[in-house]
C-alpha positions in Angstrom: -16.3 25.1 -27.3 -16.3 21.5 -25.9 -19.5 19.4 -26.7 -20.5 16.0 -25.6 -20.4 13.1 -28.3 -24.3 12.7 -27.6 -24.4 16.5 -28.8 -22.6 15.8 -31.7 -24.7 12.5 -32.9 -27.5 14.9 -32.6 -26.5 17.7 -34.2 -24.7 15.9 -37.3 -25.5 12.5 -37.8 -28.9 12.5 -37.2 -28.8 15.6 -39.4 -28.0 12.6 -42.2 -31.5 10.8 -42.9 -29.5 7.7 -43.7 -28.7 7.5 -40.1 -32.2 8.1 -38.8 -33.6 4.5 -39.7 -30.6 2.9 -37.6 -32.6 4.1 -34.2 -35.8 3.1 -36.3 -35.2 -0.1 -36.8 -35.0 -1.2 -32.7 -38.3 0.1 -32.6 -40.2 -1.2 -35.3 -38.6 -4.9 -34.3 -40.1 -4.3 -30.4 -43.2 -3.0 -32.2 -43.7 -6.5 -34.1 -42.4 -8.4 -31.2 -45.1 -7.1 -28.9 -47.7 -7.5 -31.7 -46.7 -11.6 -32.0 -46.6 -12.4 -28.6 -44.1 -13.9 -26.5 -44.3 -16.8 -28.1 -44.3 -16.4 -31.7 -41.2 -13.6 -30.9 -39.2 -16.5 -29.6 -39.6 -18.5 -32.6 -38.3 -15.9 -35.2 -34.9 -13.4 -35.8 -35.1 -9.7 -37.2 -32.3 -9.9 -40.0 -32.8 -6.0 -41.2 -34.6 -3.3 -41.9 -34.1 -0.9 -44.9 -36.4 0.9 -47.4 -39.8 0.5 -45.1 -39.5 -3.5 -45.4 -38.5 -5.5 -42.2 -36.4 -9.0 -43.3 -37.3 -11.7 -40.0 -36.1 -15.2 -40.3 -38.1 -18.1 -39.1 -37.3 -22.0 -38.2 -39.1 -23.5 -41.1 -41.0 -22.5 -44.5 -44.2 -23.6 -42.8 -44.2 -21.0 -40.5 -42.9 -18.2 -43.0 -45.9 -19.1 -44.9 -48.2 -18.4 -41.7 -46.8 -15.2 -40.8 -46.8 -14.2 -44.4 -50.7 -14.3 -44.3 -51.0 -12.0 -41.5 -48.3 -9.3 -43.0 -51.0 -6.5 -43.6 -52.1 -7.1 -40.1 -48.8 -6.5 -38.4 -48.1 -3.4 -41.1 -51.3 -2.3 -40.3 -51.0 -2.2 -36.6 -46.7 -1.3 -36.5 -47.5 1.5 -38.6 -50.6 2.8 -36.2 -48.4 2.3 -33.1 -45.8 5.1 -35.7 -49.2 7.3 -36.4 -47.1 7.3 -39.8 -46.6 4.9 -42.6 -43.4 3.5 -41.6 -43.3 -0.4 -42.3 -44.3 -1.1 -45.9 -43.8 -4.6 -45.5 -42.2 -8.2 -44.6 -40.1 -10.3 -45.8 -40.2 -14.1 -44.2 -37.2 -16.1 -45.1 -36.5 -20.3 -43.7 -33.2 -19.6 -41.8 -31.9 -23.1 -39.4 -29.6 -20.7 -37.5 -27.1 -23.5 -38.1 -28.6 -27.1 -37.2 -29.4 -29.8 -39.9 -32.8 -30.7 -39.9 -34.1 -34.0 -37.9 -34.6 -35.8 -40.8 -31.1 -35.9 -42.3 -29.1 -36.6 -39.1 -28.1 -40.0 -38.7 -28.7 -40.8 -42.7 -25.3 -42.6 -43.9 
């Protein structure tokens, strides 16, 4: 009997409940995307998911520290969108995707 691949992801991997937080994770980082805004969404990076916690990496600590006060809130509210308890919590780490900051540039 020939099967489709989409039949066999279903019937064996997601069989594997190591495999069912890869599909999780998309919708828990569109969750807390929605829950920000536009325009705190465009300010941050999802960096992982695993274990319940979500990892998100921000521009500066400044704004780690802000989001870090509202954590419950968006746990709260990602895990009442779920109707379960899937988001335990959130990690904010300073990430410069790669530039220098302003105030070293130009320093000789």
């Amino acid at each position: 009997m020939i099967i489709s691949v989409k039949e066999a992801i279903e019937r064996e991997l997601l069989k594997d409940e190591r495999w069912e937080g890869v599909g999780l994770s998309s919708y828990v980082y569109e969750v807390i995307r929605n829950i920000l805004g536009e325009g705190l969404s465009s300010q941050i990076e999802m960096a992982g998911f695993r274990g319940g916690i979500v990892w998100i990496k921000t521009p500066n600590a400044v704004f780690s520290q802000e989001l870090s006060l509202w954590e419950n809130e968006i746990v709260n509210r990602v895990n009442k969108v779920f109707n379960k308890p899937i988001l335990k919590g959130i990690r904010f780490r300073e990430a410069w995707h790669g530039r220098q900051r302003q105030a070293f540039r130009g320093r000789d």
